[in-house]
Each structure stands twice: as structure tokens, then as C-alpha cells.
N, C-alpha and C positions, 0 to 999 in steps of 0.2 A: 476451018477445022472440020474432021470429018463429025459424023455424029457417034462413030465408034470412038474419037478421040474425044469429042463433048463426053462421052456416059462416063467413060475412066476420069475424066479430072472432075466431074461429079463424083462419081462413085472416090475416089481418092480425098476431095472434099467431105464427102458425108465420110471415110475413116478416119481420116484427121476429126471432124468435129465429134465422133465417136470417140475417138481417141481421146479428145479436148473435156467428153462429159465424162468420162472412165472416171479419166484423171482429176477431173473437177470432185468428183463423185470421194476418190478414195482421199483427197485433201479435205473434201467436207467432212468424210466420216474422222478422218486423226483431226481434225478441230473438235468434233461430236465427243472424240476419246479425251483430247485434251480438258475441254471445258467441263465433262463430267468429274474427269481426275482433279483436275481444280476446283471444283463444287463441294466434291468430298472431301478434299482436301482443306476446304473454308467449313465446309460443315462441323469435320475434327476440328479444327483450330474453336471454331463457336463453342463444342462443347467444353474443350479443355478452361476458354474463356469462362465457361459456364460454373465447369468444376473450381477455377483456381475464385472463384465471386462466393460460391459455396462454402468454399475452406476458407476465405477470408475474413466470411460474415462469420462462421463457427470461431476461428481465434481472436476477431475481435469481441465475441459478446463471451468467450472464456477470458479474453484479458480482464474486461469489463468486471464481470462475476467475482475472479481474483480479487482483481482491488476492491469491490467492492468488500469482500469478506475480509481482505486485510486491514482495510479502514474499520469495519465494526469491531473487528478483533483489538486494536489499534485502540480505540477510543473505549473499548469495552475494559482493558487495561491499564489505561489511565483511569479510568471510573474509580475502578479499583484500590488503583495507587495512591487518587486523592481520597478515599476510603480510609486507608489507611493511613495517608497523611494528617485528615481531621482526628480520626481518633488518639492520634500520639500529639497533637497539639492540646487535645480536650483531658490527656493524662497527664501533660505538663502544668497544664493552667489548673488541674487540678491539686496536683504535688506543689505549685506555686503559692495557691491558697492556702494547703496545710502549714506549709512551711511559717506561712506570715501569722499564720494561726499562733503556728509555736513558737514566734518570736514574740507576738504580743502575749503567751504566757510566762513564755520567763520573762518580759519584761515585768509583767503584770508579779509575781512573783520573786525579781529580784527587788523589786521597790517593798514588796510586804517583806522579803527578810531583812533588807536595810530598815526600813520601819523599827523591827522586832529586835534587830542589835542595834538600834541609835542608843541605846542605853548601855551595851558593850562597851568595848574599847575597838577603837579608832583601825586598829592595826586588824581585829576580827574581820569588820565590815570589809576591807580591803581584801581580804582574804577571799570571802564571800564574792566578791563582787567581782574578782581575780578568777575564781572558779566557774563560777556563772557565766562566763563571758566566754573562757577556754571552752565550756560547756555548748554555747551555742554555737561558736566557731566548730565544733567538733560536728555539732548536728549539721552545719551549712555545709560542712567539707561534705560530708556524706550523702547529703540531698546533694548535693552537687555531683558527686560520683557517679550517684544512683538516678539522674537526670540523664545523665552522656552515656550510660548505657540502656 
């Protein structure tokens, strides 16, 4: 081979490996493109990650907060209700007392009138004791009315 035919398949070799770095050259840099577009692409996705960890820690400690104030509200109500449940127990047991109160008066009272007509007749004291009795039933019915409402 001449040496005019050596320099061209040199020279044809060195454009070819020119050619080989170009090309090497403009695949490196769209990998350089790609992998950057992908970095930012993972960098958004981290933040979005970042953002939805944010918003989730916020609706969880609002869930939180929520119940939280639902249950005080919740037991603060009950409080209440059993408030008002001991006091209409402590006004029963009070109306209960009066009541036995006024039963051992008229008892205590229908014995002093039977007493005071043992010396009547027979048919009075009945009468007495007939009225005294309609009398308390009258007051029970009534305490009893006025207990249910």
C-alpha cells in the first residue's frame, strides 16, 4: 500500500473515530438531558411526597383535635345530664319523704279521731275512717301525678 493510500485509510480512520466521538459526545449529552429530566422529575415527585406528608400530618392532628373536642363536649354533656339526673332523684326522694311524712300524719291523726269518737257511734267512726283514707288516697294519687311530671 502506497503511503498516499496509508494517510487516507488513516485519515478515514481518524473521521470515523471522529465521527465515533461526535456521536458518542451528542448520546452522552441526551443521557446528561435525560438523567437531569429524571432528577427533576424525582426531585417533584420528593416534593409532592413532601407536600402530601405535610397535608397528612395537618388532617391527622385536625382529626385528632376533632375528637378530641368531641369527646370533652361528649362527657362535658353527660356531666351535665347526670347533674340533672341527681337533682330530680334528690327531688323525688325528697317529695318521697314528705309524702310518708303525711302519711304518718294522718295516720297519726286518724287514730286521735277514732280515739275522740270511741265514744260516738260505731257507724260515725266508719265514716271518719271512710274519709280519711279516700283523703290520703286522694293526696297519693296527686303525689303520684305530680312525681311523673
Amino acid at each position: 500500500m502506497s503511503k498516499h493510500a496509508r494517510n487516507l485509510v488513516h485519515i478515514d480512520t481518524a473521521d470515523l473515530l471522529s465521527l465515533k466521538i461526535k456521536e458518542q459526545s451528542q448520546m452522552l449529552s441526551i443521557l446528561e438531558r435525560e438523567l437531569s429530566t429524571t432528577r427533576d422529575a424525582l426531585k417533584h415527585k420528593e416534593r409532592q411526597l413532601d407536600d402530601y406528608k405535610v397535608q397528612s400530618a395537618k388532617a391527622l392532628a385536625k382529626a385528632i383535635h376533632d375528637g378530641r373536642e368531641a369527646s370533652a363536649k361528649c362527657l362535658n354533656e353527660s356531666s351535665i345530664e347526670n347533674s340533672r339526673i341527681k337533682g330530680v332523684v334528690r327531688e323525688l326522694e325528697l317529695a318521697l319523704f314528705k309524702e310518708r311524712l303525711r302519711s304518718k300524719q294522718l295516720e297519726e291523726n286518724q287514730r286521735r279521731l277514732v280515739s275522740q269518737c270511741s265514744t260516738t257511734r260505731q257507724e260515725d267512726v266508719g265514716l271518719v275512717v271512710r274519709d280519711l283514707n279516700d283523703l290520703r288516697k286522694s293526696i297519693s294519687k296527686s303525689l303520684i301525678e305530680r312525681l311523673k311530671t
